[in-house]
N, C-alpha and C positions, 0 to 999 in steps of 0.2 A: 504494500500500500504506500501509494508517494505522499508525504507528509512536508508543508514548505511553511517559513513563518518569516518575515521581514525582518533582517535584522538590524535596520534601522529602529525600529519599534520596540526589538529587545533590548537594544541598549538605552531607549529613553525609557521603558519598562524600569530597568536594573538602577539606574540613576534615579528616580524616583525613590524605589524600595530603598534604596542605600541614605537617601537626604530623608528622608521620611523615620530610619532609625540614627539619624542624632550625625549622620558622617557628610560629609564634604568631598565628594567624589571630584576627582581632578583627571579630566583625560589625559592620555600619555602617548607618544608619539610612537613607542616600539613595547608592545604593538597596541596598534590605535587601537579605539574599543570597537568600530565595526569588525576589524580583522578577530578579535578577541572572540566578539559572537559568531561570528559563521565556522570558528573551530568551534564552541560550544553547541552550537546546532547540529553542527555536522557527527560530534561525537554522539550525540542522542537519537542519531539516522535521518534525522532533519533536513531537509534540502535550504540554504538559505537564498533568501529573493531578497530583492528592494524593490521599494514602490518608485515606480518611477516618476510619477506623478507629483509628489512628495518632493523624491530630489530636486525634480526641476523648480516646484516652488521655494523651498531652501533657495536653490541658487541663484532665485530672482530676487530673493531678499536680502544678499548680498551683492554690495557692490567691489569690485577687485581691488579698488582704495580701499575699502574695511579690510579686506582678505591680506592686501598686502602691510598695512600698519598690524596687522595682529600678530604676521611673521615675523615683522620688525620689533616687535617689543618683547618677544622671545629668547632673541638674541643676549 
């Protein structure tokens, strides 16, 4: 039976649960959290998808000056 769940979703899912018990969840570069979930999905037999619809509005909501000051302040 093919079984698929967004892991966009799982990880604002997981982020939630984590701020919700008292933590301050900080994404990490190596490895990001979508990379994180679709190994987590995928060990549970999981197929992982993304909504594409989603992404593309995410990246209408950002502009490449946001994207690019947020990589510069990382530094």
């Amino acid at each position: 039976m093919y079984q698929s769940y967004d892991r966009n979703k799982l990880v604002r899912q997981v982020r939630e649960l984590l701020e919700s018990e008292g933590l301050e969840p900080i994404a990490q570069d190596d490895p990001k959290p979508e990379h994180a979930a679709m190994l987590l999905l995928r060990s549970f037999g999981i197929s992982p998808v993304v909504d594409h619809v989603e992404t593309l509005k995410g990246a209408m909501n950002r502009t490449w000056e946001d994207a690019d000051e947020q990589r510069s302040t990382k530094r």
